[in-house]
Backbone atoms as SQL, in Angstrom:
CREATE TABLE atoms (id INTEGER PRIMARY KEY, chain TEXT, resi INTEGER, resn TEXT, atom TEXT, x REAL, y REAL, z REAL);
INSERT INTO atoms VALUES
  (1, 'A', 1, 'UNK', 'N', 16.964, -45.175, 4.938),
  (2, 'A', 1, 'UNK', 'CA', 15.880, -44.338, 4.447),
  (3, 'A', 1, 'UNK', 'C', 14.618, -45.198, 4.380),
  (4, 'A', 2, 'UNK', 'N', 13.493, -44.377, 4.923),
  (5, 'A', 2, 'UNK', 'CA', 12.312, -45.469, 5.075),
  (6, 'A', 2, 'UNK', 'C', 11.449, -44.570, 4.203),
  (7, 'A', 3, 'UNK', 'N', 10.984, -45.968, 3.268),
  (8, 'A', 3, 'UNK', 'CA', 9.645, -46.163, 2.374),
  (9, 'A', 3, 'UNK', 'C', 8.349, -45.996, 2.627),
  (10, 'A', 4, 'UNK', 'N', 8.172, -46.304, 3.762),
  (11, 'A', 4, 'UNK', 'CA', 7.217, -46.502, 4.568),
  (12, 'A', 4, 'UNK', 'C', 7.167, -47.248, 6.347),
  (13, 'A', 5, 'UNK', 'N', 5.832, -47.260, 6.511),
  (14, 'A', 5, 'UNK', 'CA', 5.872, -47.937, 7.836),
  (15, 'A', 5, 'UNK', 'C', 4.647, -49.553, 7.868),
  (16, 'A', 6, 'UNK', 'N', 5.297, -50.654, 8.535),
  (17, 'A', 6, 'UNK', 'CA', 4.164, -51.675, 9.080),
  (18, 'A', 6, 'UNK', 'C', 4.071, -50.829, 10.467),
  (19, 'A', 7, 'UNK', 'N', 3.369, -50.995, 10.589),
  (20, 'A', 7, 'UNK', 'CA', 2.626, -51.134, 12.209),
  (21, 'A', 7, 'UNK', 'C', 1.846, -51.981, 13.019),
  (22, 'A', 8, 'UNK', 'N', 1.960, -52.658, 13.629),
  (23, 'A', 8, 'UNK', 'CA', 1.425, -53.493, 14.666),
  (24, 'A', 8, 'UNK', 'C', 0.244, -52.591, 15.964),
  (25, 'A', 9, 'UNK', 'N', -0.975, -52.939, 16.165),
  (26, 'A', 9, 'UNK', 'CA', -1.352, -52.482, 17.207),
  (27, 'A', 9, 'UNK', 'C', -1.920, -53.987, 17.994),
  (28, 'A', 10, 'UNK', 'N', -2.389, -53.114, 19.163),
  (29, 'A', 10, 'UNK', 'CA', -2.206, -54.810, 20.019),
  (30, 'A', 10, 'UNK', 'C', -3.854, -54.266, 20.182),
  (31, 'A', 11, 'UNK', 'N', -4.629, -55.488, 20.529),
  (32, 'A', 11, 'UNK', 'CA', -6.540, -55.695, 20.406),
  (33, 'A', 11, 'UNK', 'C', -7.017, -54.122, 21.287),
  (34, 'A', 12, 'UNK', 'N', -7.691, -53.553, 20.991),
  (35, 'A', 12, 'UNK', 'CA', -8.076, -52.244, 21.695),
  (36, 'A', 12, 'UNK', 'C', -9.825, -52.860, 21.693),
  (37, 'A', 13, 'UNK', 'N', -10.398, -53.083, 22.559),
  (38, 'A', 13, 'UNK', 'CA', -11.883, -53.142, 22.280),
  (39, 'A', 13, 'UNK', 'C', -12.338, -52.085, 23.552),
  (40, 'A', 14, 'UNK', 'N', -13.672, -51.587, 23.309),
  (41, 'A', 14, 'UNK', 'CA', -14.480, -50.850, 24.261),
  (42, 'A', 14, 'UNK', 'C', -16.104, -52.181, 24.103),
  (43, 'A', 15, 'UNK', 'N', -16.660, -52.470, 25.164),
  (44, 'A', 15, 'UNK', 'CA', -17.643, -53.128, 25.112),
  (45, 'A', 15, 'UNK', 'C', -19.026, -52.597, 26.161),
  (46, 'A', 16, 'UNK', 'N', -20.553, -52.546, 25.278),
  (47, 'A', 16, 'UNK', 'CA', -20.672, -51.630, 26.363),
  (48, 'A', 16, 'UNK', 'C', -21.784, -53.121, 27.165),
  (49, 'A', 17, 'UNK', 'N', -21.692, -53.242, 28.022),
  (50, 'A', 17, 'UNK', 'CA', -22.484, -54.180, 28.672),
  (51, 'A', 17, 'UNK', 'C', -24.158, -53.613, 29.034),
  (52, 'A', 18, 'UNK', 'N', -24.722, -54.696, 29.637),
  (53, 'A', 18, 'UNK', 'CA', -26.236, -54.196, 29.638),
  (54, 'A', 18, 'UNK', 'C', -26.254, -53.543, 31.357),
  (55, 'A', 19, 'UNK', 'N', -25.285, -54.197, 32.306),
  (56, 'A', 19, 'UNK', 'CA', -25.628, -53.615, 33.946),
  (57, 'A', 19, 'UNK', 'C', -23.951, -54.294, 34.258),
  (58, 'A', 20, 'UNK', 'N', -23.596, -53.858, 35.335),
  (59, 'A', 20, 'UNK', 'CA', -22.711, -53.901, 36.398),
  (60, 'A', 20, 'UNK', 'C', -22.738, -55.542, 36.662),
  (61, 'A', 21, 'UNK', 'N', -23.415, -56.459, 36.647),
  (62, 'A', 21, 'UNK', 'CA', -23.165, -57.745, 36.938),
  (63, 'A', 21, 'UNK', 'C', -22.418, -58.238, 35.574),
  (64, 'A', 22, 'UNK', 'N', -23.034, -58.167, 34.182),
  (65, 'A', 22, 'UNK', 'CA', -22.751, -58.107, 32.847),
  (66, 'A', 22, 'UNK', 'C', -21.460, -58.093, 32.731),
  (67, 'A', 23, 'UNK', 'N', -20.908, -56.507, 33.049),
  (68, 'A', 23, 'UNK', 'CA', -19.785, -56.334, 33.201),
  (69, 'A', 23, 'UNK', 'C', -18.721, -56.980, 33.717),
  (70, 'A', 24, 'UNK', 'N', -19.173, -57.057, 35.231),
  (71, 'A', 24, 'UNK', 'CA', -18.531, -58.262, 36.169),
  (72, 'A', 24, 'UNK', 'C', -17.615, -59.661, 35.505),
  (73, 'A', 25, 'UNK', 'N', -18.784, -60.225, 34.615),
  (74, 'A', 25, 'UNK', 'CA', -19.094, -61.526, 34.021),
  (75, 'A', 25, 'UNK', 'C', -18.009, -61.133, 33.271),
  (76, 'A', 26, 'UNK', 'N', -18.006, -60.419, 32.226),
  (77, 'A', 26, 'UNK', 'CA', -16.676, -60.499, 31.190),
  (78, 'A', 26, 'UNK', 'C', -15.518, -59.811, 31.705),
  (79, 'A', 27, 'UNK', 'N', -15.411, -59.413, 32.550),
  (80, 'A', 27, 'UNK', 'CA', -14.101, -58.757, 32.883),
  (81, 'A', 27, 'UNK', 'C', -13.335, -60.508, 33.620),
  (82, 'A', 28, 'UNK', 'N', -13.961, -61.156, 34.171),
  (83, 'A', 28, 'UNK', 'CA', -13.749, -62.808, 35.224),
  (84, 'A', 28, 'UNK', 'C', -13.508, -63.452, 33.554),
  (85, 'A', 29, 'UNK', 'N', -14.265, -63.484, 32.351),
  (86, 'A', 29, 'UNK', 'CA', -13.856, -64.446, 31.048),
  (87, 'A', 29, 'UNK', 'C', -12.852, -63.771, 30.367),
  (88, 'A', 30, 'UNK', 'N', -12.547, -62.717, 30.919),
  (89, 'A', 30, 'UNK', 'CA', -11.140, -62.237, 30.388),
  (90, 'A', 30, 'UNK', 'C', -10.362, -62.477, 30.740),
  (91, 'A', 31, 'UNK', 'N', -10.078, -62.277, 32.078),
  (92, 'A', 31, 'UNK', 'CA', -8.757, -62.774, 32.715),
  (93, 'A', 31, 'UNK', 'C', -7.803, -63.807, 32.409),
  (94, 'A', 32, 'UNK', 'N', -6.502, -63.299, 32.096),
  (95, 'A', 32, 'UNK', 'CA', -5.239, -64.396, 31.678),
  (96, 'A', 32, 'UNK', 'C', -5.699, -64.165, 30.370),
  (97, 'A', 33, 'UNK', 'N', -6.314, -63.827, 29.749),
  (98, 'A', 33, 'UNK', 'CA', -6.456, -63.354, 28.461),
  (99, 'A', 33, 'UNK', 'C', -5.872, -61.697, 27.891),
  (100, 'A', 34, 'UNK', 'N', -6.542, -61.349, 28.636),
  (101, 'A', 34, 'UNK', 'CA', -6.328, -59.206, 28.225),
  (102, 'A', 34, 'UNK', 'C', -6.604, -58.914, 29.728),
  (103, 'A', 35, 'UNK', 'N', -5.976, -57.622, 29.236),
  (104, 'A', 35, 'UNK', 'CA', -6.309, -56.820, 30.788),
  (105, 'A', 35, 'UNK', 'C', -7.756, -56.297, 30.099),
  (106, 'A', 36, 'UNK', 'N', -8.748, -56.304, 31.157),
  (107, 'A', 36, 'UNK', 'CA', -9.881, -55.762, 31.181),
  (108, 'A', 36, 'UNK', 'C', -10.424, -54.940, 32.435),
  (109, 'A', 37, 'UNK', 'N', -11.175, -53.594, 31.967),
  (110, 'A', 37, 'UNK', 'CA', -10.793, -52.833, 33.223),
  (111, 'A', 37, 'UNK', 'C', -12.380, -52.115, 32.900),
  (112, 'A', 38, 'UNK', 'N', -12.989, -51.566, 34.419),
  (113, 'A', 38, 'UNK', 'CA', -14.446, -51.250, 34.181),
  (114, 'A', 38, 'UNK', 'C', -14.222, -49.718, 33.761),
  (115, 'A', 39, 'UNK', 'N', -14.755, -48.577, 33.016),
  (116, 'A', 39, 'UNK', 'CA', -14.230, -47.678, 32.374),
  (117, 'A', 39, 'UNK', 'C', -14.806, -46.401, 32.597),
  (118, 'A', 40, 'UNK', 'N', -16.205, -46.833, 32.697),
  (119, 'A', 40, 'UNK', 'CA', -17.580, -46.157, 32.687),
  (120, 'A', 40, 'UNK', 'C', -19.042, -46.734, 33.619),
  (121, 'A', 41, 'UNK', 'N', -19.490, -46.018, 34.328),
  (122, 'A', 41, 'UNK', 'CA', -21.007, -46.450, 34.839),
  (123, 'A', 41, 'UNK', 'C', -21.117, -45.435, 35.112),
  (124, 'A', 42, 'UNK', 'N', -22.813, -45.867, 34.310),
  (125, 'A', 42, 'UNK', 'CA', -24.062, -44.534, 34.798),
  (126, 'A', 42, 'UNK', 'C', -25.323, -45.192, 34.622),
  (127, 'A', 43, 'UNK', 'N', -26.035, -44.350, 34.542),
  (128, 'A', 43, 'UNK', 'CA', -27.259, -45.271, 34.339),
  (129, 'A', 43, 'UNK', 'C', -27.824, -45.562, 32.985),
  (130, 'A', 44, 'UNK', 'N', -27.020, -45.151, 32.143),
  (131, 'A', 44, 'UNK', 'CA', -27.814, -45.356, 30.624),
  (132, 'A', 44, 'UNK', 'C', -26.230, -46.505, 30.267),
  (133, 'A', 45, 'UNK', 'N', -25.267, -46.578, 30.459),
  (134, 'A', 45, 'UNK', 'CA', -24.184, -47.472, 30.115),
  (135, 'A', 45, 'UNK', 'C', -23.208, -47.894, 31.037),
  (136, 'A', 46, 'UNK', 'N', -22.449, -49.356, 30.469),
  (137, 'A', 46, 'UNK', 'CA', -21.996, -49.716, 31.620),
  (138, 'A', 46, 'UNK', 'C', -20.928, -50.053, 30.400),
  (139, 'A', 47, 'UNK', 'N', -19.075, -49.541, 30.687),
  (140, 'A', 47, 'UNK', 'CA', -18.595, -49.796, 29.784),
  (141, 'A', 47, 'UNK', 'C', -17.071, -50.551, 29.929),
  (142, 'A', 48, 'UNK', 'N', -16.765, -51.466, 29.646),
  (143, 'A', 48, 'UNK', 'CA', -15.319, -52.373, 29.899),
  (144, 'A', 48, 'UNK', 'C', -14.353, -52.372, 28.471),
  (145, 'A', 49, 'UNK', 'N', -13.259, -51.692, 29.062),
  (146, 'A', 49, 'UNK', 'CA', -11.973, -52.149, 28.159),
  (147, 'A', 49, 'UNK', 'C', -11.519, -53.089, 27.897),
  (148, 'A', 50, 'UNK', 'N', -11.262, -53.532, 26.867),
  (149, 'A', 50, 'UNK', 'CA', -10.650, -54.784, 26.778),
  (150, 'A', 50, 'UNK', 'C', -8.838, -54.171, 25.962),
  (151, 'A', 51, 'UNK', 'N', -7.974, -54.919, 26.385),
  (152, 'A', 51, 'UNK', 'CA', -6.766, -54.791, 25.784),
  (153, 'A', 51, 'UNK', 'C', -5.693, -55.724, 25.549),
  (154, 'A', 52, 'UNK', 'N', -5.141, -56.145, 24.729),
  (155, 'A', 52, 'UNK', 'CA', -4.476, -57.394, 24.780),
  (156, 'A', 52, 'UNK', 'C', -3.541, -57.233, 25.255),
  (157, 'A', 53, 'UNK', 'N', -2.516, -57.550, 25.367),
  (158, 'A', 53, 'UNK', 'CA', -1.351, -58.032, 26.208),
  (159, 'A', 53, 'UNK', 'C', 0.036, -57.809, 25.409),
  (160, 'A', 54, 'UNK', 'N', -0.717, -57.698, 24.328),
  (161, 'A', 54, 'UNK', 'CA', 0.736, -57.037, 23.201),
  (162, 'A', 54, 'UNK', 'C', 1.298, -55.518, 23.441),
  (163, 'A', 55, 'UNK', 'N', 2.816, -55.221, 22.624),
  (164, 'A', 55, 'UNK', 'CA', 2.557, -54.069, 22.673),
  (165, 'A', 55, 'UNK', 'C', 2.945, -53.374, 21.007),
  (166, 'A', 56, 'UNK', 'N', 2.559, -52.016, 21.069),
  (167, 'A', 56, 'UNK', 'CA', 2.735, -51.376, 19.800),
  (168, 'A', 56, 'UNK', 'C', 4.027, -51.821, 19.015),
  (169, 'A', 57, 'UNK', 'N', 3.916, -51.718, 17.521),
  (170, 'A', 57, 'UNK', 'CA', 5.457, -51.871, 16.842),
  (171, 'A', 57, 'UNK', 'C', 5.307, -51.397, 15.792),
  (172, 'A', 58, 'UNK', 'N', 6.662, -50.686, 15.376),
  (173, 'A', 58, 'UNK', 'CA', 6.323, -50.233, 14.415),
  (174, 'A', 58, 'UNK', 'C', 8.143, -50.802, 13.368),
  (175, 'A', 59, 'UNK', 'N', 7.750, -51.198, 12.414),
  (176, 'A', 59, 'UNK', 'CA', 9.164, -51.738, 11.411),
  (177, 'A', 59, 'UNK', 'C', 8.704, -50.435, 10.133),
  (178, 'A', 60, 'UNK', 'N', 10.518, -49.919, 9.902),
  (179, 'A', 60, 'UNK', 'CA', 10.748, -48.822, 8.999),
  (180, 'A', 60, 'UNK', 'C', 10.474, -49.982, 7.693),
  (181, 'A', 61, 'UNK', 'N', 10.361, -50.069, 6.525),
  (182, 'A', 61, 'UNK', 'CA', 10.749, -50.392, 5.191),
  (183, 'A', 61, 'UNK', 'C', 11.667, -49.597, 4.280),
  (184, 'A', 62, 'UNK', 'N', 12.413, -50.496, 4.127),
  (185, 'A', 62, 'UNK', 'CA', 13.438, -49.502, 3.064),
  (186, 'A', 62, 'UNK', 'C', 13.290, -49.349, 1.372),
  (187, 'A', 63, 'UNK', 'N', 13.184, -48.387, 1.073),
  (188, 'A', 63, 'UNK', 'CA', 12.924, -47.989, -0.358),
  (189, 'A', 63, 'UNK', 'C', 13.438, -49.055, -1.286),
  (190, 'A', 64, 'UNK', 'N', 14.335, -49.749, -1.564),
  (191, 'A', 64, 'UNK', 'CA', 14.420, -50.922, -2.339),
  (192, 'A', 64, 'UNK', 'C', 14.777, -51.956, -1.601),
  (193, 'A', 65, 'UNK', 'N', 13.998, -53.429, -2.327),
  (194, 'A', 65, 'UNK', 'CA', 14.340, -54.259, -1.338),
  (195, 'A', 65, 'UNK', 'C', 15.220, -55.115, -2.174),
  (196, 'A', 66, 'UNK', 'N', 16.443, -55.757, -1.693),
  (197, 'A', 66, 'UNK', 'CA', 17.215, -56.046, -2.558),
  (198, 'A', 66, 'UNK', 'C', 18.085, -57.008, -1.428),
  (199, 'A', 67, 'UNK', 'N', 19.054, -57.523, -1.806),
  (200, 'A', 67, 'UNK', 'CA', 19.913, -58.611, -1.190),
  (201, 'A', 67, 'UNK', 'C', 20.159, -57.654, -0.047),
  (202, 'A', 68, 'UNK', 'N', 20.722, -56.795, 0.117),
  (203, 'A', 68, 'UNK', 'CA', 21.443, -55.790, 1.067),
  (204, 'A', 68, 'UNK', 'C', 20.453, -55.446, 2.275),
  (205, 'A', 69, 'UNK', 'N', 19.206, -55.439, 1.823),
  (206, 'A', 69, 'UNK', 'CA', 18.573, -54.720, 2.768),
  (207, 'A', 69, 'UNK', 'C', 17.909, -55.625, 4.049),
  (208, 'A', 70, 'UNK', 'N', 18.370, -55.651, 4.923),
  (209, 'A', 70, 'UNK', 'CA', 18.069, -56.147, 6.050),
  (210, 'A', 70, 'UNK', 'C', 16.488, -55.437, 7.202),
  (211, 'A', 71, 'UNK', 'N', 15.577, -56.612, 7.162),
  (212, 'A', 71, 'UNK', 'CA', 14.310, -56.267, 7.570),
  (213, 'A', 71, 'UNK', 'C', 14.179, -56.877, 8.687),
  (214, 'A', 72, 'UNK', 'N', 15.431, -56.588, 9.617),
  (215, 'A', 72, 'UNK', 'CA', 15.666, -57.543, 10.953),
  (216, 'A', 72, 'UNK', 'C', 14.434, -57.982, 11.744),
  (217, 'A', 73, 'UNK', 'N', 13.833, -56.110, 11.739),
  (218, 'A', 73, 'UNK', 'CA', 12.605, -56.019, 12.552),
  (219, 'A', 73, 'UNK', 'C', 11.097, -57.188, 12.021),
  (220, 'A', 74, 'UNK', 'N', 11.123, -57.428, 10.876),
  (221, 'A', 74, 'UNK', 'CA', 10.292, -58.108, 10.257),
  (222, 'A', 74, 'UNK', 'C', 9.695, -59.315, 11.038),
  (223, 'A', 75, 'UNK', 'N', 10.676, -60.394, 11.090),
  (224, 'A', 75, 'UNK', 'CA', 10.323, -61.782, 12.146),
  (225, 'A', 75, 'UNK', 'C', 9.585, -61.576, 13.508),
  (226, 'A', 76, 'UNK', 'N', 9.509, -59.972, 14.181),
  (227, 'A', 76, 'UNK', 'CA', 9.286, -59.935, 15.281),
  (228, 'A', 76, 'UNK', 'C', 7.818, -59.369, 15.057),
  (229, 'A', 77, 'UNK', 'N', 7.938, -58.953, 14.223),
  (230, 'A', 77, 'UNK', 'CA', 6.836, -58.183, 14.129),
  (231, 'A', 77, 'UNK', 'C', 5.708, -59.698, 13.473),
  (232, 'A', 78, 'UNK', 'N', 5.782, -60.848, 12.919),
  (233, 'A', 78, 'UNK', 'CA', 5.516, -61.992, 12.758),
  (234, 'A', 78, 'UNK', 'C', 5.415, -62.868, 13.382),
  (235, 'A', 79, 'UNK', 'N', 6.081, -62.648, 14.308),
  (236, 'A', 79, 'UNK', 'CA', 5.959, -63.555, 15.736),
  (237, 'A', 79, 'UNK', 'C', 4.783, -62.741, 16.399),
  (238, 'A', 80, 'UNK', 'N', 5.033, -61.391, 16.614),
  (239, 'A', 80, 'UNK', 'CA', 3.747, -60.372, 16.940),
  (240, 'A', 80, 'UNK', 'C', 2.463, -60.729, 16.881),
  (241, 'A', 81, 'UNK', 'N', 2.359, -61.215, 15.719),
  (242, 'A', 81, 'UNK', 'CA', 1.123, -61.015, 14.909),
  (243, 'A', 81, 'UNK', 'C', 0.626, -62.371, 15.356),
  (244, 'A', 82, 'UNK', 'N', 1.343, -63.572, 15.303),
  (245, 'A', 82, 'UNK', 'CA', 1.160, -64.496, 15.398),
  (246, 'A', 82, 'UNK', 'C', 0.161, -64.955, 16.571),
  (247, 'A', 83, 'UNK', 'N', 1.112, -64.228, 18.085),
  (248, 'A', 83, 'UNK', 'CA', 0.789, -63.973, 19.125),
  (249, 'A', 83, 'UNK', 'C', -0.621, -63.541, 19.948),
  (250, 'A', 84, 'UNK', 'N', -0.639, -62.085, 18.823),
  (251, 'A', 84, 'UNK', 'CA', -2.017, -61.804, 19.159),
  (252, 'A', 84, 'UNK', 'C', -3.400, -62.927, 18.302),
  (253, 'A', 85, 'UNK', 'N', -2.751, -63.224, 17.652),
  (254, 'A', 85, 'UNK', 'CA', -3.768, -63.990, 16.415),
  (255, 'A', 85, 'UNK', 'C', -4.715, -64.922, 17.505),
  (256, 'A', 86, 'UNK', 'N', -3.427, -65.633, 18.128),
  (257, 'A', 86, 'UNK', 'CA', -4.119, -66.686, 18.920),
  (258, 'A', 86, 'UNK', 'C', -4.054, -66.254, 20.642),
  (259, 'A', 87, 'UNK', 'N', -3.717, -65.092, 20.814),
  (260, 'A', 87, 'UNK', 'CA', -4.764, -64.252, 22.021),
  (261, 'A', 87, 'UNK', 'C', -6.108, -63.596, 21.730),
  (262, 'A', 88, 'UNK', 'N', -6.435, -63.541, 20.849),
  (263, 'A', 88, 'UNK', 'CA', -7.545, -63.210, 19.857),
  (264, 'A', 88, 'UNK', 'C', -8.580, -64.319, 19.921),
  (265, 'A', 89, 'UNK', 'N', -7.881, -65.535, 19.473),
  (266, 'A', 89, 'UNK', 'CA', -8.880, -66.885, 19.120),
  (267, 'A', 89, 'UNK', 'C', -8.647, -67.668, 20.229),
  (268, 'A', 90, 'UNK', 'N', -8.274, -67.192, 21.146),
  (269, 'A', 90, 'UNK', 'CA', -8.583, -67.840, 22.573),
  (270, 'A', 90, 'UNK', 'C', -9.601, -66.846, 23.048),
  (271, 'A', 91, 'UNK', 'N', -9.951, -65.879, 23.316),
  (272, 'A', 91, 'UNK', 'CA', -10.752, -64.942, 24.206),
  (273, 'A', 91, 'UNK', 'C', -11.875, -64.964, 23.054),
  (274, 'A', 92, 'UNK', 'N', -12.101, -64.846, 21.842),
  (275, 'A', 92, 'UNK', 'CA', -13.517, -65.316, 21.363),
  (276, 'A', 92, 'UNK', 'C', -13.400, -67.189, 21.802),
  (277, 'A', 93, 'UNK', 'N', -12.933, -68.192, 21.815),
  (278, 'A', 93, 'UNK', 'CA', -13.568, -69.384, 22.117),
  (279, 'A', 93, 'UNK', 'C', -14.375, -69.142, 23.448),
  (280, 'A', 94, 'UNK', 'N', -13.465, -68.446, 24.304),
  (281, 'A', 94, 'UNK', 'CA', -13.957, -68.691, 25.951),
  (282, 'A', 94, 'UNK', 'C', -15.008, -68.054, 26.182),
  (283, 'A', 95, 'UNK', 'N', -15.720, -66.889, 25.271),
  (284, 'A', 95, 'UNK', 'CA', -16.540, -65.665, 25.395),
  (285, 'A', 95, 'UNK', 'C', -17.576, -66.713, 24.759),
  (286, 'A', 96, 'UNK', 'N', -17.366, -67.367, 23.275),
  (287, 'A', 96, 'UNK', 'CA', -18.618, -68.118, 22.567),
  (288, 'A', 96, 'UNK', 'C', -19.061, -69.559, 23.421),
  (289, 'A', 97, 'UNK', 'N', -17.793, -70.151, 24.776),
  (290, 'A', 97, 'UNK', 'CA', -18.529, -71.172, 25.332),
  (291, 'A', 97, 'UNK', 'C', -19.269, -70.592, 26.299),
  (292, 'A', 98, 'UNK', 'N', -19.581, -69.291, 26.789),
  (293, 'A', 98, 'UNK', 'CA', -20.363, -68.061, 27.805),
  (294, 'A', 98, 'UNK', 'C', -21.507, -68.154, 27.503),
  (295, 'A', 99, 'UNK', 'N', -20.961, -67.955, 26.030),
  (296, 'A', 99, 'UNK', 'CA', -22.450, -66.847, 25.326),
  (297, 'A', 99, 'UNK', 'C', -23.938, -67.378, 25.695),
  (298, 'A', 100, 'UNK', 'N', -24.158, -68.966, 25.889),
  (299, 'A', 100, 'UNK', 'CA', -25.281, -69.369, 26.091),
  (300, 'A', 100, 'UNK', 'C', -25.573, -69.448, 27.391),
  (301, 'A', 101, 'UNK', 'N', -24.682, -69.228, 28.323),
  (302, 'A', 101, 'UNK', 'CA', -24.989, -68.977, 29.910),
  (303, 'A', 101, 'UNK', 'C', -25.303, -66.944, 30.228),
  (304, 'A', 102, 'UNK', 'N', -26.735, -67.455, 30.949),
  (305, 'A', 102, 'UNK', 'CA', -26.664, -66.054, 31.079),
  (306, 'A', 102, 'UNK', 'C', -25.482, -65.478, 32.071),
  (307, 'A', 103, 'UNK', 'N', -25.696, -63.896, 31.999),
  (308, 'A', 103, 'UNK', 'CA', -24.074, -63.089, 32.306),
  (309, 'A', 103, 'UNK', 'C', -24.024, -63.478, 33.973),
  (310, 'A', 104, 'UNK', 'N', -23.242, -63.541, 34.796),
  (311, 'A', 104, 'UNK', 'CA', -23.419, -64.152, 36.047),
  (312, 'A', 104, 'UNK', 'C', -23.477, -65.240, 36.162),
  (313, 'A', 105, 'UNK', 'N', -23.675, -66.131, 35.483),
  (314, 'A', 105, 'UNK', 'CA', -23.615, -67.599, 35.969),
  (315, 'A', 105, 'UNK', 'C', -22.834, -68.356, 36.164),
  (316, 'A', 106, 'UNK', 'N', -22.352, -69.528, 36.224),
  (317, 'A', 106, 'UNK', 'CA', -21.301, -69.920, 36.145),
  (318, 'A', 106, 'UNK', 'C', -21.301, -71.037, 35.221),
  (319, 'A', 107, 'UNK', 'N', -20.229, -70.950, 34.626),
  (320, 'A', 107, 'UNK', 'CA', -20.117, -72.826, 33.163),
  (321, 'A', 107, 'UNK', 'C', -20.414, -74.009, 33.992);
């Protein structure tokens, strides 16, 4: 019998860039990081997905927690977290050593 729910979601970003080269630029500082995919162009926005590499989870909790109750799912969902933490703090380092090169250029 479940108490409730944890849930895990994996990085969902929408980013809207300034032009099609912009775009270009962070979809190439993503890579091996998240899938990043172009979403949208028009002429007022230019827009890229970003998504991490995790996937959804969800662990039941059981109404009392006590010697008996086994939260198998728990460790994974911790390892999960862990995972994205530092797919997270890798794709902001690589984006903040960018940031001072304009979009297109190269490091």
């Amino acid at each position: 019998i479940c108490s409730g729910k944890v849930s895990f979601r994996p990085l969902f970003l929408h980013v809207r860039c300034r032009d099609v080269r912009c775009a270009h630029w962070l979809l190439k500082e993503c890579d091996g990081l998240a899938d990043a995919s172009l979403v949208s162009v028009d002429a007022a926005k230019v827009l890229v997905r970003i998504v991490g590499t995790g996937r959804a989870l969800e662990v039941c909790l059981p109404e009392r927690f006590d010697k008996s109750s086994q939260l198998s799912s728990l460790p994974r969902l911790i390892r999960r977290c862990r995972r994205s933490r530092e797919e997270l703090r890798l794709l902001i380092e690589r984006l903040k050593q960018s940031l001072n090169a304009p979009c297109g250029s190269e490091r």
